[in-house]
Biopython code that builds the backbone (N, CA, C, O; Angstrom):
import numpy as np
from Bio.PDB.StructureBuilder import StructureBuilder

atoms = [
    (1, "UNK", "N", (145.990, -65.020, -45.255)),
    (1, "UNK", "CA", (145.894, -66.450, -45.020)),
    (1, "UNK", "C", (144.662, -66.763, -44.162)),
    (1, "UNK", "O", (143.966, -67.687, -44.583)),
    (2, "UNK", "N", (144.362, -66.302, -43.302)),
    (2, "UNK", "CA", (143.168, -66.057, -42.352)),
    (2, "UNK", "C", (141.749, -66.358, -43.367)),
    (2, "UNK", "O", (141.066, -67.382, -43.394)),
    (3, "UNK", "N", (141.594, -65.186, -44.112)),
    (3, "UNK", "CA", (140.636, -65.150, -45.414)),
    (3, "UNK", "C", (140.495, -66.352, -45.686)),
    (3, "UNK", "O", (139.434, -66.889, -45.370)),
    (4, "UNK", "N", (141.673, -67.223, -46.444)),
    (4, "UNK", "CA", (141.446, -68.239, -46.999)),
    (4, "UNK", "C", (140.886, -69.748, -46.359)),
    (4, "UNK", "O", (140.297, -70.651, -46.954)),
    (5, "UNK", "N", (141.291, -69.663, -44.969)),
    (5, "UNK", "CA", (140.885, -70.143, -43.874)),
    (5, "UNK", "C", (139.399, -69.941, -43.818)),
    (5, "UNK", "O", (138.705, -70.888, -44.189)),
    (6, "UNK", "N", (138.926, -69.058, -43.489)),
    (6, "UNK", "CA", (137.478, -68.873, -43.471)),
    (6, "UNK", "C", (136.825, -69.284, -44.521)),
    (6, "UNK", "O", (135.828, -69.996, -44.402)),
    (7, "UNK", "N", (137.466, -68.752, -46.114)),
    (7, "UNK", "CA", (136.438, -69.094, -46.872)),
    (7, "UNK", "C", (136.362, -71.166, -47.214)),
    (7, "UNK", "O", (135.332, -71.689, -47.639)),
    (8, "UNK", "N", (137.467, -71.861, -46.950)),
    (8, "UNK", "CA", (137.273, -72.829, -46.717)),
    (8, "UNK", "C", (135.945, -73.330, -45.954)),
    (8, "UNK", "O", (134.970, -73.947, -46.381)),
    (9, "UNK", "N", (136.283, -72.803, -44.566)),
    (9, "UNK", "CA", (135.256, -73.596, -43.811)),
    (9, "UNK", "C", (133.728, -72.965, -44.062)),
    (9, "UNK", "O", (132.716, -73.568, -43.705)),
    (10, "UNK", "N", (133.703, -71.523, -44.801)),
    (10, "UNK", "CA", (132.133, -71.345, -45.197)),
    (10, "UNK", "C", (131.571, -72.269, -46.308)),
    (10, "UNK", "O", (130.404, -72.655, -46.378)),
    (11, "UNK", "N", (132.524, -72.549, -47.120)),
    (11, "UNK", "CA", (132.222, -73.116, -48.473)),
    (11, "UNK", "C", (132.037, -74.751, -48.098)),
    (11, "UNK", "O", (131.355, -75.343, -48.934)),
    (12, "UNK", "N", (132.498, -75.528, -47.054)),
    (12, "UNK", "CA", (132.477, -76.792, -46.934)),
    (12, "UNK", "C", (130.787, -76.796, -46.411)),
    (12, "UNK", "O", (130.546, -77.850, -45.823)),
    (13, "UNK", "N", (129.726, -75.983, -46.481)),
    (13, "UNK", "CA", (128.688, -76.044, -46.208)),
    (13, "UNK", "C", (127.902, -75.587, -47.288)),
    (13, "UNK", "O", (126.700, -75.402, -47.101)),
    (14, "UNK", "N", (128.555, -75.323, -48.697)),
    (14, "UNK", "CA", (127.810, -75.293, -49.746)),
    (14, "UNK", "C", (127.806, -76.555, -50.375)),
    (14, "UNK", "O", (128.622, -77.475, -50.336)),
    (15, "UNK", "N", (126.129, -76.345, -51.289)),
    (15, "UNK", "CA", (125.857, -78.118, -51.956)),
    (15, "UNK", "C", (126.641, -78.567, -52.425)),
    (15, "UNK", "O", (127.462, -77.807, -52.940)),
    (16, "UNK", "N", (126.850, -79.931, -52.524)),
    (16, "UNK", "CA", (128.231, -80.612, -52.846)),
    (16, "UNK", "C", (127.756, -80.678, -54.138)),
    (16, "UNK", "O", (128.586, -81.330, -54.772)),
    (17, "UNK", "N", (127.013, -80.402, -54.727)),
    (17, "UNK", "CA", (126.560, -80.429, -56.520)),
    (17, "UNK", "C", (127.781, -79.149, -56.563)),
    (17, "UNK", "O", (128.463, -79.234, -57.584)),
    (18, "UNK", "N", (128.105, -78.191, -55.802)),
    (18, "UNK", "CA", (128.899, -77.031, -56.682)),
    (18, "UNK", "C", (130.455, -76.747, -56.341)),
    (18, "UNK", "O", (131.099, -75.698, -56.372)),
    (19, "UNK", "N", (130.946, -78.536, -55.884)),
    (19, "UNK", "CA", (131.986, -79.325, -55.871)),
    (19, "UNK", "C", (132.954, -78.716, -56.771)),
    (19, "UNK", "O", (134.043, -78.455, -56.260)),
    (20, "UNK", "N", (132.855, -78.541, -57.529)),
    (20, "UNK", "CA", (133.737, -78.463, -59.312)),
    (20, "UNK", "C", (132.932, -76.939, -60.039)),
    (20, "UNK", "O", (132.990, -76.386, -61.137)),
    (21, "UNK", "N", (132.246, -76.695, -58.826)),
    (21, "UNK", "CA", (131.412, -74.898, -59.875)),
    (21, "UNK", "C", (132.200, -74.335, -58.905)),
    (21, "UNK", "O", (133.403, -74.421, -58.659)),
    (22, "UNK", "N", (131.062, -73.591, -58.274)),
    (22, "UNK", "CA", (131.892, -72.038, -57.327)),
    (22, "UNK", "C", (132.691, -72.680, -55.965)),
    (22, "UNK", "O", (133.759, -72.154, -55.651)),
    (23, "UNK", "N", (132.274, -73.592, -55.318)),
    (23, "UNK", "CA", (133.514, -73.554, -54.787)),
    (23, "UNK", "C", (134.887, -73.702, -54.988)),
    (23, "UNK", "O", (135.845, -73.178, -54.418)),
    (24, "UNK", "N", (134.794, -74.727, -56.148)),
    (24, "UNK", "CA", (136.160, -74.660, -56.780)),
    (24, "UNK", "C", (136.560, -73.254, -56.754)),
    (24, "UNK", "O", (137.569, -72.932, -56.127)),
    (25, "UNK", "N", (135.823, -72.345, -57.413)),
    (25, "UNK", "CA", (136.100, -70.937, -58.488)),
    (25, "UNK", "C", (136.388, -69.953, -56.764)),
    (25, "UNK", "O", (137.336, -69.183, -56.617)),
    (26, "UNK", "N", (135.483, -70.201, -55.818)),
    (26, "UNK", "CA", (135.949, -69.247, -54.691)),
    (26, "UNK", "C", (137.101, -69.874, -53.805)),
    (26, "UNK", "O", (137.447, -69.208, -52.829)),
    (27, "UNK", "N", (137.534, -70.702, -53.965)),
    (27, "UNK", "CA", (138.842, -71.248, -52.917)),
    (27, "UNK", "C", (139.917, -71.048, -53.826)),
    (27, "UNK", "O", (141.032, -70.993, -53.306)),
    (28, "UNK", "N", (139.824, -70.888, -55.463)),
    (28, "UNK", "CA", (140.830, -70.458, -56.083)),
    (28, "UNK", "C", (141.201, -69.454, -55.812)),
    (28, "UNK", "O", (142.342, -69.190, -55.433)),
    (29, "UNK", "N", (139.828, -68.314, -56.035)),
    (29, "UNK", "CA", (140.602, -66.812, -55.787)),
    (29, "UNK", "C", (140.972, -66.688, -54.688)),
    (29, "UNK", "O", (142.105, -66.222, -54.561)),
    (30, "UNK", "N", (140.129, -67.073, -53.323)),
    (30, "UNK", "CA", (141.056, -67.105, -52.342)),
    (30, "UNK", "C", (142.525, -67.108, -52.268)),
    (30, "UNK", "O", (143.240, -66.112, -52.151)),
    (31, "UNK", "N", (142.913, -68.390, -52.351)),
    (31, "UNK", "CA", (144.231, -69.001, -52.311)),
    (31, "UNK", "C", (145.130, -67.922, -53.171)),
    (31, "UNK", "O", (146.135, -67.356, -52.740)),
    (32, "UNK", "N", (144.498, -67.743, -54.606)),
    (32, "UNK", "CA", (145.204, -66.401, -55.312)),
    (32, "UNK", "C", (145.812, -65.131, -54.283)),
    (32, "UNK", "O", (146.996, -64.794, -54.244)),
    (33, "UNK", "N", (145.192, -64.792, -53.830)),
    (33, "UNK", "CA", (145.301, -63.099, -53.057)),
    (33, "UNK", "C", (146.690, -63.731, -52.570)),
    (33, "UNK", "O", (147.712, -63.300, -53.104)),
    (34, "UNK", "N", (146.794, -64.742, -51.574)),
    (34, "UNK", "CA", (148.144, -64.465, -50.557)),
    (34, "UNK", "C", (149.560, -64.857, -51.533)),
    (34, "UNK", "O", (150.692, -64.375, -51.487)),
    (35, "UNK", "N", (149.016, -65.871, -52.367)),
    (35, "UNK", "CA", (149.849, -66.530, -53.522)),
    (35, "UNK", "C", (150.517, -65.491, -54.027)),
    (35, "UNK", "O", (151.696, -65.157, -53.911)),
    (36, "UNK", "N", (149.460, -64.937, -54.705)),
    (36, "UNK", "CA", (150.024, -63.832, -55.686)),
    (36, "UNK", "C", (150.908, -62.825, -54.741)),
    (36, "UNK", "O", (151.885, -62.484, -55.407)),
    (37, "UNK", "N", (150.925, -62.453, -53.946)),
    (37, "UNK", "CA", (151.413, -61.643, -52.435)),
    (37, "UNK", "C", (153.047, -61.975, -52.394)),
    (37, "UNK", "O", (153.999, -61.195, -52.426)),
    (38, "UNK", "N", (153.011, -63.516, -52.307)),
    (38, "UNK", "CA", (154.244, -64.148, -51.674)),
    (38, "UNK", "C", (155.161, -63.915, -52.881)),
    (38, "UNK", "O", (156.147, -63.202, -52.691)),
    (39, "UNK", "N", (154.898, -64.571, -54.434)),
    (39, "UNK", "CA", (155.192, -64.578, -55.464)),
    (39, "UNK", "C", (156.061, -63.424, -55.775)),
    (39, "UNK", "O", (157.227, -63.238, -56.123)),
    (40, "UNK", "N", (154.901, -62.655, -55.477)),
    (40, "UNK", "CA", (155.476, -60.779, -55.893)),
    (40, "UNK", "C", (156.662, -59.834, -55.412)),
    (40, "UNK", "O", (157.191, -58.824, -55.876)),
    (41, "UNK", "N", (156.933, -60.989, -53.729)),
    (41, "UNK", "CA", (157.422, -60.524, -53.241)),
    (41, "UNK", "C", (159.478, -60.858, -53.464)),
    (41, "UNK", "O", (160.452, -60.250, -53.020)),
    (42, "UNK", "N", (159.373, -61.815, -54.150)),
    (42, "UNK", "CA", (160.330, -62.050, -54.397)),
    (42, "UNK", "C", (160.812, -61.565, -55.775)),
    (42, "UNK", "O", (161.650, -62.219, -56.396)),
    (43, "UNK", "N", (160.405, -60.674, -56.151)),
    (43, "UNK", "CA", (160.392, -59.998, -57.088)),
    (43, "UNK", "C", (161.622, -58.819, -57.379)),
    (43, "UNK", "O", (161.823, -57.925, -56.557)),
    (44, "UNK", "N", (162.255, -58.912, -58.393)),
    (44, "UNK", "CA", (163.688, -57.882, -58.065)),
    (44, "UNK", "C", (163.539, -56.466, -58.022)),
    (44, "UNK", "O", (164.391, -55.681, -57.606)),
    (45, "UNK", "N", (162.099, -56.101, -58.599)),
    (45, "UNK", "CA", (162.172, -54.579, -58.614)),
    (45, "UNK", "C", (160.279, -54.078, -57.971)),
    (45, "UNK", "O", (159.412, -54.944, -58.083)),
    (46, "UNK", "N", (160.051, -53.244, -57.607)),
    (46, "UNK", "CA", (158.751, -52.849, -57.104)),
    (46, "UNK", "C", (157.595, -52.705, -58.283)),
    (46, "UNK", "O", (156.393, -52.914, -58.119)),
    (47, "UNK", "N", (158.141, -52.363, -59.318)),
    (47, "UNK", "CA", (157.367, -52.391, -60.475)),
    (47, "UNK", "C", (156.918, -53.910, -60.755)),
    (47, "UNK", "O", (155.834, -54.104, -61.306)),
    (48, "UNK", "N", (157.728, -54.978, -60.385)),
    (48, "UNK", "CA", (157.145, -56.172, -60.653)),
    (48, "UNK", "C", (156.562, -56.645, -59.342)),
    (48, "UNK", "O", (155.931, -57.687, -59.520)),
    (49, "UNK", "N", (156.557, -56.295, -58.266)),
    (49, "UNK", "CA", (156.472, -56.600, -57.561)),
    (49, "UNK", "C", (154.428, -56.081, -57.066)),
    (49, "UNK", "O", (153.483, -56.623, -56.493)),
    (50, "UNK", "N", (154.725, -54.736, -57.762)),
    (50, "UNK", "CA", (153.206, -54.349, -57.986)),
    (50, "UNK", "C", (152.281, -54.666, -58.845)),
    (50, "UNK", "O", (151.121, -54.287, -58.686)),
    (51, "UNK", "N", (152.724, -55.524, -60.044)),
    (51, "UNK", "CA", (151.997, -55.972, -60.777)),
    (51, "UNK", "C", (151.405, -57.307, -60.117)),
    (51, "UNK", "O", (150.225, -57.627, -60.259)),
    (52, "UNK", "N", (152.062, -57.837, -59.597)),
    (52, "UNK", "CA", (151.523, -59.089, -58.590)),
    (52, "UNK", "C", (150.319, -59.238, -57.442)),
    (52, "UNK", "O", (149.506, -60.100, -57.107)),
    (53, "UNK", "N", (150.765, -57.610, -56.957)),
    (53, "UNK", "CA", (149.761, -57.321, -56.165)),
    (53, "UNK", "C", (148.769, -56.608, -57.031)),
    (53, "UNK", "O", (148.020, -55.947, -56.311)),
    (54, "UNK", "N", (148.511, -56.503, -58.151)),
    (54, "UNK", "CA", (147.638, -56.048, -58.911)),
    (54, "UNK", "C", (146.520, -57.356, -59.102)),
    (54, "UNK", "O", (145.301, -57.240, -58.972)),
    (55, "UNK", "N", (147.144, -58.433, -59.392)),
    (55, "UNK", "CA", (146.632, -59.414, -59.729)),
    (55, "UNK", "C", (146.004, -59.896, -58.555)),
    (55, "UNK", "O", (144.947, -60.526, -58.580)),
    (56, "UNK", "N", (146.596, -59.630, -57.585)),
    (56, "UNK", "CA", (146.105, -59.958, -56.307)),
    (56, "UNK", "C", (144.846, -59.868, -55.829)),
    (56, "UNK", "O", (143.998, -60.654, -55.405)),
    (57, "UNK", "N", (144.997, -58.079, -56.101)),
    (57, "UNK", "CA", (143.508, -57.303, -55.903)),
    (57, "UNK", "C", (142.686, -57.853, -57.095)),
    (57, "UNK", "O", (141.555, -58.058, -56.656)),
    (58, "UNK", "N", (142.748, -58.191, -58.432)),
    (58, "UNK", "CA", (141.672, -58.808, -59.000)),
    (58, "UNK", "C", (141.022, -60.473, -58.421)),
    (58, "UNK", "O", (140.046, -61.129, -58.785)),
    (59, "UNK", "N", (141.957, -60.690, -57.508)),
    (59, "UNK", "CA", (141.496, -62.330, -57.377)),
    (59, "UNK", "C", (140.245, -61.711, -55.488)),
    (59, "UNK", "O", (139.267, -62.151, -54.882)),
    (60, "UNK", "N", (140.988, -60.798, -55.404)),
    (60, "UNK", "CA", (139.803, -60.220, -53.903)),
    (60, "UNK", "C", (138.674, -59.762, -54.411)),
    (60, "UNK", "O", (137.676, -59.639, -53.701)),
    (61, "UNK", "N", (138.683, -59.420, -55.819)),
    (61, "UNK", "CA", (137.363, -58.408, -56.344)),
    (61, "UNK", "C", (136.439, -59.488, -57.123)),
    (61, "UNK", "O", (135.214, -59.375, -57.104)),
    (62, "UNK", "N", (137.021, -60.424, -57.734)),
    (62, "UNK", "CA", (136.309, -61.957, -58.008)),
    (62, "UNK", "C", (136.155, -62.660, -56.723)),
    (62, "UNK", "O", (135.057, -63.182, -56.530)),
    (63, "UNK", "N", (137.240, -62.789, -55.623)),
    (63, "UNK", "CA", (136.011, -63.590, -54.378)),
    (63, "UNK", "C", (134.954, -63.090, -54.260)),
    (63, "UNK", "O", (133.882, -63.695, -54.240)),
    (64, "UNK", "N", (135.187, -61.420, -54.127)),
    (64, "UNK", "CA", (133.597, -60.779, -53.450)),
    (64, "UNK", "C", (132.596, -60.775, -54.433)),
    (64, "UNK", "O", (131.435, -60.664, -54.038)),
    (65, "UNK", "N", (132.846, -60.888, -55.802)),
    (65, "UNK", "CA", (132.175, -60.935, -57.121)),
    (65, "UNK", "C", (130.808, -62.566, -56.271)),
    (65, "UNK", "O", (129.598, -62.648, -56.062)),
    (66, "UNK", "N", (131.888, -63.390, -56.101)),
    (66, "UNK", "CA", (131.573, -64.843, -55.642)),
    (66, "UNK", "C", (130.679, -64.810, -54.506)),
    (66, "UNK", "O", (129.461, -64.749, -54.673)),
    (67, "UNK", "N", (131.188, -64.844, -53.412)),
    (67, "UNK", "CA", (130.621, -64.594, -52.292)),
    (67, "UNK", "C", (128.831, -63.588, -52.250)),
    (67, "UNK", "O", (127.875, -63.721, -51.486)),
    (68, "UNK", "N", (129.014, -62.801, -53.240)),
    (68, "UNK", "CA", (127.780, -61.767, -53.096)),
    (68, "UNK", "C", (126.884, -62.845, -54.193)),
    (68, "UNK", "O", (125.659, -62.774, -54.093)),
    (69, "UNK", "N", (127.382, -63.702, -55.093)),
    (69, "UNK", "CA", (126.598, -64.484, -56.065)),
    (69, "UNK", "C", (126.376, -65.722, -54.726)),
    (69, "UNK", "O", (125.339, -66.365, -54.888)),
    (70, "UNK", "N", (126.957, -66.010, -53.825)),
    (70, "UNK", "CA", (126.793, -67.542, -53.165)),
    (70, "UNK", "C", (125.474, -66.841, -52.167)),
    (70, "UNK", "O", (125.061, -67.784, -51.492)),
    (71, "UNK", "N", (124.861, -65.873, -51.902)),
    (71, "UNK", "CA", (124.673, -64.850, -50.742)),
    (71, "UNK", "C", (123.251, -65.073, -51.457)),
    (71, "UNK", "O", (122.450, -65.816, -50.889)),
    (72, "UNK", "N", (122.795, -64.294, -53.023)),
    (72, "UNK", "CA", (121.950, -64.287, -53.966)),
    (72, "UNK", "C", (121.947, -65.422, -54.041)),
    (72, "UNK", "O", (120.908, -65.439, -54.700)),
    (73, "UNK", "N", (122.345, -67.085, -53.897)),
    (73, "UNK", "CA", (121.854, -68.627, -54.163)),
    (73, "UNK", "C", (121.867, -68.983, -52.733)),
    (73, "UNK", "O", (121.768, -70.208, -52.667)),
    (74, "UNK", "N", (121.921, -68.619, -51.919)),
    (74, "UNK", "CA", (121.554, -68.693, -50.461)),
    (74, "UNK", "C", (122.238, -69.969, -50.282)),
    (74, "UNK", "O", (121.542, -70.959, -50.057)),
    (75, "UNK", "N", (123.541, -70.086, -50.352)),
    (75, "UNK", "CA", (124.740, -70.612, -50.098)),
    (75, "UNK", "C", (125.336, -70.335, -48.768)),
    (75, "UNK", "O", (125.619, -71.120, -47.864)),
    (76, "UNK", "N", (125.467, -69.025, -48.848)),
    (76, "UNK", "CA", (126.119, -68.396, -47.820)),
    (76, "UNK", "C", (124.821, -68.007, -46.702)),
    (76, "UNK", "O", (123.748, -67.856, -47.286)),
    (77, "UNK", "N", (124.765, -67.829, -45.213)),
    (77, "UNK", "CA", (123.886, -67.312, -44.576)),
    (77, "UNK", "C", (124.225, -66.273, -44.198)),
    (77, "UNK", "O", (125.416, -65.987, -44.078)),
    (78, "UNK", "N", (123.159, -65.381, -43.891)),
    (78, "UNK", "CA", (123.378, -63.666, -43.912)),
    (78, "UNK", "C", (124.309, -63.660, -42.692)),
    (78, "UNK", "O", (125.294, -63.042, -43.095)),
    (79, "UNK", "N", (124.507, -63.981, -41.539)),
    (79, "UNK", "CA", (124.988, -63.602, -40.518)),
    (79, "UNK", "C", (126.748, -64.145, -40.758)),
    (79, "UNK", "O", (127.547, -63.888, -39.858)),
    (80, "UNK", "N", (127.207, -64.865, -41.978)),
    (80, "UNK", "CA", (128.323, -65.452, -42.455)),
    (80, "UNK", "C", (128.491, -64.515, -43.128)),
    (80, "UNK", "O", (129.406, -63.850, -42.643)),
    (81, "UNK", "N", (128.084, -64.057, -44.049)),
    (81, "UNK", "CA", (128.016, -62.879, -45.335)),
    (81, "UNK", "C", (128.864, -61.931, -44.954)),
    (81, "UNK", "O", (130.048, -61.791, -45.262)),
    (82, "UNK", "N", (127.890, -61.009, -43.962)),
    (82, "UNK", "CA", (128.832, -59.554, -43.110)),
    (82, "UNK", "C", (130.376, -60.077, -43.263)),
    (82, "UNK", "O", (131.119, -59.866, -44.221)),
    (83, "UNK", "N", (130.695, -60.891, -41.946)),
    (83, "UNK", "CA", (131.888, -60.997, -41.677)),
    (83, "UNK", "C", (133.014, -61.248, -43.067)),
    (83, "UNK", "O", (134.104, -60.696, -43.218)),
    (84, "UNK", "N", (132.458, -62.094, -43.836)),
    (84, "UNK", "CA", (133.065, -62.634, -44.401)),
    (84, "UNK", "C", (133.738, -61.249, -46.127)),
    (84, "UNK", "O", (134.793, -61.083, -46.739)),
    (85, "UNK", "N", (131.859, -60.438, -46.188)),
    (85, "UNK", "CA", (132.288, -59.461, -47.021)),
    (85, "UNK", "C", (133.342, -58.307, -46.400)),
    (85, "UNK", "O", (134.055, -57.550, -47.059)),
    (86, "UNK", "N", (133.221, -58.405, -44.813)),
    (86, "UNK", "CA", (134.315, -56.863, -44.400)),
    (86, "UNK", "C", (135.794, -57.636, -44.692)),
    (86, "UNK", "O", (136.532, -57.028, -45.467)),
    (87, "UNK", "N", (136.241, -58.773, -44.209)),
    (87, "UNK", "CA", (137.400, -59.263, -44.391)),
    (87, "UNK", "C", (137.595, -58.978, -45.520)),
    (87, "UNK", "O", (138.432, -58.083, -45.636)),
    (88, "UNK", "N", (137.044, -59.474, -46.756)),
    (88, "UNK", "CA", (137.803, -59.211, -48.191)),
    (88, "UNK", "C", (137.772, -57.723, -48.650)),
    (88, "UNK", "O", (138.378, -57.495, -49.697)),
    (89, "UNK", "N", (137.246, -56.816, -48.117)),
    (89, "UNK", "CA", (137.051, -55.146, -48.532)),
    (89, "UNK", "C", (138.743, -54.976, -47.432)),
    (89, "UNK", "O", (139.765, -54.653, -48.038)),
    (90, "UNK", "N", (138.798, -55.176, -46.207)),
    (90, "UNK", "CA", (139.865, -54.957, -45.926)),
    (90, "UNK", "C", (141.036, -55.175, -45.880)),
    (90, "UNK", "O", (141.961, -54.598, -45.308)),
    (91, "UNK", "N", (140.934, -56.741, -47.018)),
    (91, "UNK", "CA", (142.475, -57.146, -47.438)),
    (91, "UNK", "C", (142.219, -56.455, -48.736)),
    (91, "UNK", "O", (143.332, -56.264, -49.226)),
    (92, "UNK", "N", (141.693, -56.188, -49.191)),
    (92, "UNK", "CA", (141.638, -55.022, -50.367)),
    (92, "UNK", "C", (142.421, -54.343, -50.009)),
    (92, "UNK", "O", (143.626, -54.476, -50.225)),
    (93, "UNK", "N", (141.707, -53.166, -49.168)),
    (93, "UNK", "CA", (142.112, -52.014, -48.931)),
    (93, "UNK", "C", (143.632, -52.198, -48.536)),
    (93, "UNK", "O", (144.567, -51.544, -48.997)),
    (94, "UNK", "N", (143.705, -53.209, -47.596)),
    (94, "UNK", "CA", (145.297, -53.602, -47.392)),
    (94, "UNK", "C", (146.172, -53.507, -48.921)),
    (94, "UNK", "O", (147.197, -52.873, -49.174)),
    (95, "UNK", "N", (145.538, -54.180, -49.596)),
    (95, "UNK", "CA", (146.619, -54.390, -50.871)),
    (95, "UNK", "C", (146.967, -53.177, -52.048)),
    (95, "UNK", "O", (147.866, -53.080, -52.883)),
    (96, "UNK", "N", (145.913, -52.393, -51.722)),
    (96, "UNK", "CA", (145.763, -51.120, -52.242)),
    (96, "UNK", "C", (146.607, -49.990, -51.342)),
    (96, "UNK", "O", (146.783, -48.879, -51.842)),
    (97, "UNK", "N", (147.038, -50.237, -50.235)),
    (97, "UNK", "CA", (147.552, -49.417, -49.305)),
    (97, "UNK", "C", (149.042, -49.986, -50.166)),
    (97, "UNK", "O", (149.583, -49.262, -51.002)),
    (98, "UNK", "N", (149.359, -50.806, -49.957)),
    (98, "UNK", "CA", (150.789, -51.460, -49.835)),
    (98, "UNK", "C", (151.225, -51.178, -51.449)),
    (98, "UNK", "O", (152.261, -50.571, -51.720)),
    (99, "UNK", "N", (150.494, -51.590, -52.272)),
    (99, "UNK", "CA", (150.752, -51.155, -53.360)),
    (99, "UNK", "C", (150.951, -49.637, -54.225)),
    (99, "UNK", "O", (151.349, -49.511, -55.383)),
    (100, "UNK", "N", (150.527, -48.520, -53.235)),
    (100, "UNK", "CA", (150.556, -47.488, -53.044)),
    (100, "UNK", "C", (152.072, -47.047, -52.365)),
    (100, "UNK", "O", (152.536, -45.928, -52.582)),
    (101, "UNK", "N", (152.555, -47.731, -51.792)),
    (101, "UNK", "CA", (153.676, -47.307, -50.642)),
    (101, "UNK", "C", (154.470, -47.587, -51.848)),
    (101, "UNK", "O", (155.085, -46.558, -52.124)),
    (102, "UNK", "N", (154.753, -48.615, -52.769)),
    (102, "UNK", "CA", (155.442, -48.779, -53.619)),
    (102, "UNK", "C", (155.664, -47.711, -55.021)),
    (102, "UNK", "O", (156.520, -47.308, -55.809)),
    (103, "UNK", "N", (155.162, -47.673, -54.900)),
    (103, "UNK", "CA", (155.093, -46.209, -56.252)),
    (103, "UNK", "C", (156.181, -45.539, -55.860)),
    (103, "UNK", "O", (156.523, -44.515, -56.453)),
]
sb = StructureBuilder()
sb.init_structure("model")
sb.init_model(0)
sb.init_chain("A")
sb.init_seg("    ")
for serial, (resi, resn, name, xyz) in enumerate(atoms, 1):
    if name == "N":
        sb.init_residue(resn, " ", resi, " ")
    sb.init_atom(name, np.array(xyz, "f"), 0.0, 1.0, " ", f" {name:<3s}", serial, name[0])
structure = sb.get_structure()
């Protein structure tokens, strides 16, 4: 939830021409990761419950897909970038951990 928090307030400083382009497309996947999280969790068996967090990890691997394209249109500023690329590598790695425990 944090993540999604941040990428809000980085993105409210990209051109408002990309209103309805990538920010739309990066506050979606955002919002995806914890969504898909909560969703999964109510889930009756771990097998479904990991497919959720599967989906999860594809919506973290399209933010950073995003974020490294907003970085290359100089959207994002380098000293925003860092922080913002370690957070999503380590809710990765988070979701890849957890989804692992489940097996």
């Amino acid at each position: 939830m944090a993540l999604v928090k941040d990428i809000y307030l980085i993105t409210n400083s990209y051109p408002k021409t990309e209103q309805f382009g990538i920010i739309s497309q990066i506050q979606r996947a955002a919002v995806s990761i914890p969504a898909n999280i909560a969703e999964g969790s109510a889930k009756s068996s771990n097998k479904d419950f990991a497919r959720f967090l599967e989906i999860s990890m594809g919506s973290a691997y399209e933010l950073e897909t995003l974020i490294l394209l907003s970085k290359d249109l100089n959207y994002i500023k380098v000293e925003n970038f860092e922080p913002i690329e370690n957070k999503i590598k380590e809710v990765s790695r988070m979701i890849k951990s957890f989804k692992n425990q489940l097996s």
